[in-house]
N, C-alpha and C positions, 0 to 999 in steps of 0.2 A: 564321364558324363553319360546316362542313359537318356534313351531316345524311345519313348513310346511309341510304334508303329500301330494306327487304325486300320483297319479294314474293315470296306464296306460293299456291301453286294448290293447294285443295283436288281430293281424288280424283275428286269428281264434278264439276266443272269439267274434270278433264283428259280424263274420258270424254266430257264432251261435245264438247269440242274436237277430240278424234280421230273419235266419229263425224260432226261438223263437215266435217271433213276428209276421210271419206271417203266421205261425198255431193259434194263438189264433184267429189269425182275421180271417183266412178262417174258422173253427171252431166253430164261434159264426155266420158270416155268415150263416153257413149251419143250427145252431140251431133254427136261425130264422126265416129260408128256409120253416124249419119243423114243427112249433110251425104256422107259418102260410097256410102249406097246410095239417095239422088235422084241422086246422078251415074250410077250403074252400072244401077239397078232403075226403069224409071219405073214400073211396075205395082205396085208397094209402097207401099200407105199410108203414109207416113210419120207421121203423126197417131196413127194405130192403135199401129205401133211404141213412139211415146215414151209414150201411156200406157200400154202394157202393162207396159215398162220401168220407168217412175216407179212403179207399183202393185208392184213386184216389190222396189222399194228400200223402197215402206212399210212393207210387211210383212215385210220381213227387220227393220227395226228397231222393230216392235213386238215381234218374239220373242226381240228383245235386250232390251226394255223391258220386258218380263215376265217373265223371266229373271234379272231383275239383281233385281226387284222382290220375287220371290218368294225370291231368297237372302238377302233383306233382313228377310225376316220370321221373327220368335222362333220360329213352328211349326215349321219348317222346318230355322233353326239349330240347335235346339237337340236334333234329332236326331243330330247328328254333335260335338256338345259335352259331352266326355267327364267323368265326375263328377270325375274325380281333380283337375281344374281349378279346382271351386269347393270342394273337402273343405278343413276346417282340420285342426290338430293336434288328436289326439283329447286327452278327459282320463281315464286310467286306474288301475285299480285292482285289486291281485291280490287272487284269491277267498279269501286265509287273512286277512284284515283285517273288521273291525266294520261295521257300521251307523255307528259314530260315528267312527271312522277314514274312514270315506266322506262323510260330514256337513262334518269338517273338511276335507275335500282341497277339499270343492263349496267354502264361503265361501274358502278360499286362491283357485282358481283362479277364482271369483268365474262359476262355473257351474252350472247345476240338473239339468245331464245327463254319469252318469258310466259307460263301461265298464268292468266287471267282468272280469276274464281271468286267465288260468293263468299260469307261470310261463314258459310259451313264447309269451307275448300272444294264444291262442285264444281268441276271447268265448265266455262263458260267462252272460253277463246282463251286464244294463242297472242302474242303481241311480239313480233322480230325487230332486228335493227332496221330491215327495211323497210318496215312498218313506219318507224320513227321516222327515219330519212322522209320518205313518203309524205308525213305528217309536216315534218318540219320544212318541206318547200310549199308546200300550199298553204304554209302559216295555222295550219291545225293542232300543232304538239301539246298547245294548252287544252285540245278540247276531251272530254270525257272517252276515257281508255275505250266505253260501250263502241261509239264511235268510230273507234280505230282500229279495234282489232278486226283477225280473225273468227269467225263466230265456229262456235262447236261444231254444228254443221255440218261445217266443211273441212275440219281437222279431221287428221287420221291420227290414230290413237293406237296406243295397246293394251290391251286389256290384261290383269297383272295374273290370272290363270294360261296366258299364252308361252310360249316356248321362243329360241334363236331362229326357230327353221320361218315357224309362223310373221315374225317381224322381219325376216331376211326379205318375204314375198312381198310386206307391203313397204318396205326401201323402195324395193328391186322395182315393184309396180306404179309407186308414187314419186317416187324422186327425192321424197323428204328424207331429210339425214338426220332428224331428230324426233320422236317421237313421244308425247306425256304417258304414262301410265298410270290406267284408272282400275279403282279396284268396281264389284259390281255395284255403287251406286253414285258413281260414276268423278268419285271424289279422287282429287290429284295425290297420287301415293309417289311417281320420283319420274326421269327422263330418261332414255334409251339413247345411245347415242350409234350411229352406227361406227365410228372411232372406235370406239370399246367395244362392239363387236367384233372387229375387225384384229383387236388384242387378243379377245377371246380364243379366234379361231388360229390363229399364229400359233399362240398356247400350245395348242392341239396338236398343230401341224411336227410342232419344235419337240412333242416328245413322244 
C-alpha cells in the first residue's frame, strides 16, 4: 500500500524562508564585495566594511519585522475592515403595523432587535423586546408601531462607508450592542452586531 504524503507550508514559514534567502544572497554579495576590494583597496578596512554592512541588513529586517507585526494587530486592521463585511440581514418592519405585529415578527425571527421603516425601507425607529414588554404592561402592544418605537432621532446608527474602528467608538460610547446600517439615503442595508465583532477581532488575534 502507498501513502501520499502532503506538504504544506504555512505563510509565515514562506516569509521566512524567502527572508532566509535573501540574507544569504545579500551576505555572500557583501563577501564578495570584500574579498574584491582587499584585492583593489588595501587602505580599507575591511572589518569596518562587513560590520557596517551586517547592521544595514539588521535593521532592514527589523522594519520588516515591525511591519508585518503591526499589520497583525486588530488596532490597526480593523481601521481598513469595512462594516459591510461583518453586517447581517437586518429584520424589518413597516411603520403602518402594531407593537404586536412586531412582538410576533421578533419570536418568528427569533430576535429582540427590530427596524422599523417606510415603504421605501428609510428607518424610521428601532423597536426592541423591551420595547414590547414596555408596551405590553401598559396594555399598549395593539397600538401603532409609530407609537412605540424608538424614533430615528435618537438611534445610533452606522453608516455603511464606516470602518470596525469607527463602530467600536460608538458601542464603546453608547452602550448599544446592536446597531442598523444605513447606506447614504438613509435606507436600512443590514445590522452590526457587536458579537460578530467581537468574532472578527479573535480572528485576528488567533492568527
Amino acid at each position: 500500500m502507498k501513502y501520499m504524503v502532503e506538504w504544506s507550508i504555512s505563510d509565515k514559514t514562506k516569509n521566512a524562508l524567502f527572508l532566509l534567502f535573501g540574507a544569504i544572497v545579500y551576505l555572500t554579495a557583501i563577501t564578495a564585495l570584500l574579498v574584491f576590494l582587499s584585492k583593489m583597496a588595501s587602505n580599507i578596512d575591511i572589518n569596518i566594511v562587513f560590520i557596517f554592512s551586517v547592521l544595514i541588513l539588521f535593521g532592514v529586517y527589523l522594519m520588516i519585522w515591525g511591519y508585518g507585526f503591526k499589520l497583525k494587530l486588530p488596532s490597526t486592521e480593523i481601521e481598513y475592515y469595512p462594516v459591510e463585511k461583518v453586517m447581517k440581514k437586518p429584520a424589518t418592519i413597516t411603520d403602518d403595523k402594531t407593537g404586536l405585529d412586531a412582538e410576533r415578527l421578533m419570536n418568528r425571527e427569533k430576535t429582540d432587535f427590530i427596524n422599523v421603516v417606510d415603504k421605501n425601507g428609510v428607518l424610521k425607529g428601532i423597536f426592541t423586546r423591551a420595547d414590547a414588554h414596555r408596551a405590553r404592561t401598559k396594555g399598549k402592544i395593539n397600538e401603532s408601531i409609530k407609537k412605540l418605537m424608538t424614533k430615528r432621532r435618537n438611534v445610533v446608527y452606522a453608516a455603511h462607508e464606516e470602518n470596525l474602528k469607527d463602530i467600536l467608538e460608538k458601542i464603546g460610547k453608547t452602550k448599544h450592542s446592536r446597531l442598523p446600517v444605513l447606506d447614504e439615503n438613509n435606507r436600512v442595508l443590514g445590522i452590526v452586531d457587536a458579537v460578530d465583532i467581537g468574532e472578527v477581532l479573535s480572528e485576528q488575534y488567533r492568527e
